[in-house]
N, C-alpha and C positions, 0 to 999 in steps of 0.2 A: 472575540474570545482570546484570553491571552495565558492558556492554562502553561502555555510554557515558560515562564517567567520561572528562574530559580529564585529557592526558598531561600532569606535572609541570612545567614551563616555566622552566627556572631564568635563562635569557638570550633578547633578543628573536632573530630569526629574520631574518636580513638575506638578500633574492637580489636577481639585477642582473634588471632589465625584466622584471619579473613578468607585467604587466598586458600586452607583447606574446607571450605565449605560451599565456596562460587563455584558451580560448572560451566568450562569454558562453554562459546558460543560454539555454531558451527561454524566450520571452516567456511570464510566468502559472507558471514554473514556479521562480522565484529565494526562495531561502530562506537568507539571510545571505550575498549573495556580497562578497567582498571586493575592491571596482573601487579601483583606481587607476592613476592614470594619470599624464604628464607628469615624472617623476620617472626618475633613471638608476639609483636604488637603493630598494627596496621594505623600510621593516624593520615585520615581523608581533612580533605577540605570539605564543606559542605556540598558543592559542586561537583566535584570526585566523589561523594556518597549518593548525589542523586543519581549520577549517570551507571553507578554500581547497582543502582537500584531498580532502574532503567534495563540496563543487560540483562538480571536474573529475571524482572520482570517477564521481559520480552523472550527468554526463553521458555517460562514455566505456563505462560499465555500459548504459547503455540505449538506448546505440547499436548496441553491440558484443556482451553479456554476456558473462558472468563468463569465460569458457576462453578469450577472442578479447582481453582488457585484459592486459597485461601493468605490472609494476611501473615500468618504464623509461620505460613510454607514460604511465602515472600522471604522474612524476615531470616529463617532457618538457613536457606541458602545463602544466603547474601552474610548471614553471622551474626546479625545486628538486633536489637530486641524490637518489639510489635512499634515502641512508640517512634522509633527512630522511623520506622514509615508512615507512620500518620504525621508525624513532624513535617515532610515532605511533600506528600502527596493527598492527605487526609485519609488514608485510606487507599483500599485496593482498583476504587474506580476514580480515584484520579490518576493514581500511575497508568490505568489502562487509556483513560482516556488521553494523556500525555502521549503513549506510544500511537494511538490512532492517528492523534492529529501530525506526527514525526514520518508514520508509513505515508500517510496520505499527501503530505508535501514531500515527502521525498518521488516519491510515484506520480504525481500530478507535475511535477517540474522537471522529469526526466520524459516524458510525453509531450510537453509543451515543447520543451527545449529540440526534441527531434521532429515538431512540427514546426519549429521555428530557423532563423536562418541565426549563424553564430553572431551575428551582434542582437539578437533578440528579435527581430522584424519579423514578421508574416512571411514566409515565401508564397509568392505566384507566378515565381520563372519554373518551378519542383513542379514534376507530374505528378497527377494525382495518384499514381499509382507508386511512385518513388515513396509518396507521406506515407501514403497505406503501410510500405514494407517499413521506414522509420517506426513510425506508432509501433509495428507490433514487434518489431527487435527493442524498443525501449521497454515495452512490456516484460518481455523475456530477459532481457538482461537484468531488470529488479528481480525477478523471480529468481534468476539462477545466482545473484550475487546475494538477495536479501530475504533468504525462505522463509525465516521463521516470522520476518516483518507480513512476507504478503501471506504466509498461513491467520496469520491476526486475524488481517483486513477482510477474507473470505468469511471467517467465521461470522454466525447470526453477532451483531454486535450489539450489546443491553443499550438501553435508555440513559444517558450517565448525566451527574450532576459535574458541571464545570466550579471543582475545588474553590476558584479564584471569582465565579462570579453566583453567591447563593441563589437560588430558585430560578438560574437558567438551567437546560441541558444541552451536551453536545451531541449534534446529530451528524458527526465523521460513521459514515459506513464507507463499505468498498461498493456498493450500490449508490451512494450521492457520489461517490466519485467515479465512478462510469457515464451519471447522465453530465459530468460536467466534462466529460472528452467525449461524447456524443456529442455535444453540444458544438465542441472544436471541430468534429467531423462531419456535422449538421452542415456548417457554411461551405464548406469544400464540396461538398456534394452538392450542393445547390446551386453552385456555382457549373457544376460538371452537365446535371440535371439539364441547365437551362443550355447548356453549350448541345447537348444532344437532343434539344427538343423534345425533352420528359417534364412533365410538369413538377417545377420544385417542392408543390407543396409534401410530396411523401418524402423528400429527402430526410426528416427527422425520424420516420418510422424508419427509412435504410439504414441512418446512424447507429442507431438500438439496434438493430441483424447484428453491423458489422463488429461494433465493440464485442458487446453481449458473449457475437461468436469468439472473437480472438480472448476473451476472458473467462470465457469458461473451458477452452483449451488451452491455455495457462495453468489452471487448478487442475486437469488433467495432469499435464507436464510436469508439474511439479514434485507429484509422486514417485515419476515412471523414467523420467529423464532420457528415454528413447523417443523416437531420432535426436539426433542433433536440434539445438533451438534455431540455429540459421534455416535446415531442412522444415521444419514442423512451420517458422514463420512464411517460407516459399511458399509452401502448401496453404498456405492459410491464405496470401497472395492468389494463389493461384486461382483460389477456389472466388474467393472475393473479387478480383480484378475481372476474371471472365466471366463471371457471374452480370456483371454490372454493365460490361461491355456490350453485353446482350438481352439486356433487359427490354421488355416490350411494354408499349407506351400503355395499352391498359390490359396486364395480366388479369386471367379466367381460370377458375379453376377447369380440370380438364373434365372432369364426371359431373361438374355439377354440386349445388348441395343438397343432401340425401333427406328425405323426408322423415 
């Protein structure tokens, strides 16, 4: 899928007072926005209009989500008339789906990269509890530097047709990207699994607990921003690391199941 490809740009892209109808990003969360100011005519590049297109988007998305944005309200903030975004994006669910697949490699390559060693390689001199705490400060450092991107990614995400390629659709959720860093913490565990004499095959069902848990206290965090994210990742550590260290080779429920 290559919906990120920019649109062909044969002429620049002129609107009147651009810059009083864009609201800025939040703070910690700007990724190419396009300010200007002072000026009674704005002229963009095509590339400079998508990526303006791109910022109101991704604000008005994770204020609102996807069924509450309308293409008009796109257009209205940004300055620009309805066709200038369908020139673009074809519409309101290609922009969106643009920003998905943008959260979702930005979030899946700051995970990797903290499971990985800085020239890219696997680590397996890192204790397994060292990754544990990397994964979940990389988690939190997108959350706290990119909110409005991971409020997206949480939301139910629609069915979306891939602008660039007719009658497929793109299946980016923040759900396919969990089971694909489960996936990452599936082999780590299995590896820990077999070093402890627990059989590796429920390692997969551990990955699912552990991501699962550290992402859905994330969207808690995200709101509340108490404690500290270094504090809140410990605890999450904590809770995970001793959890695992003491696991028994074939848990029972303790009452039984109830008739």
């Amino acid at each position: 899928m290559s919906i990120e490809s920019p649109v062909a740009d044969a002429a620049d892209d002129v609107t009147p007072d651009v810059a009083s109808n864009v609201t800025p990003l939040p703070t910690g969360d700007r990724r190419d926005p396009r300010r200007t100011a002072g000026r009674d005519r704005v002229r963009m590049s095509g590339q400079e209009r998508r990526e303006q297109l791109l910022n109101v988007g991704r604000t008005l998305f994770a204020e609102k989500g996807f069924e509450a944005v309308s293409v008009e309200e796109i257009a209205a903030r940004a300055g620009v008339s309805k066709p200038v975004v369908y020139e673009h994006f074809g519409g309101k669910e290609g922009l969106y789906a643009v920003l998905v697949d943008r959260e979702m490699t930005y979030l899946l390559a700051a995970i990797s990269d903290a499971l990985s060693d800085e020239d890219g390689t696997d680590v397996d001199h890192v204790t397994a509890r060292t990754l544990l705490e990397r994964a979940g400060m990389a988690l939190f450092d997108y959350i706290d530097r990119y909110p409005d991107g991971f409020r997206i990614l949480v939301r139910d995400a629609p069915v979306l047709r891939d602008p660039e390629a007719p009658g497929e659709t793109s299946g980016g959720t923040f759900a396919g990207l969990l089971v694909d860093v489960a996936a990452r913490v599936d082999d780590l565990l299995a590896k820990q699994f077999k070093e402890h004499k627990l059989n590796p095959k429920w390692a997969p069902l551990y990955s699912q607990m552990l991501v699962g848990m550290v992402a859905q206290t994330g969207q808690w965090w995200l709101d509340v921003r108490k404690p500290k994210k270094e504090e809140v990742v410990s605890h999450l550590v904590n809770l995970a690391w001793n959890g695992l260290q003491n696991l028994e080779a074939k848990p029972r429920l303790v009452e039984g199941r109830r008739k």
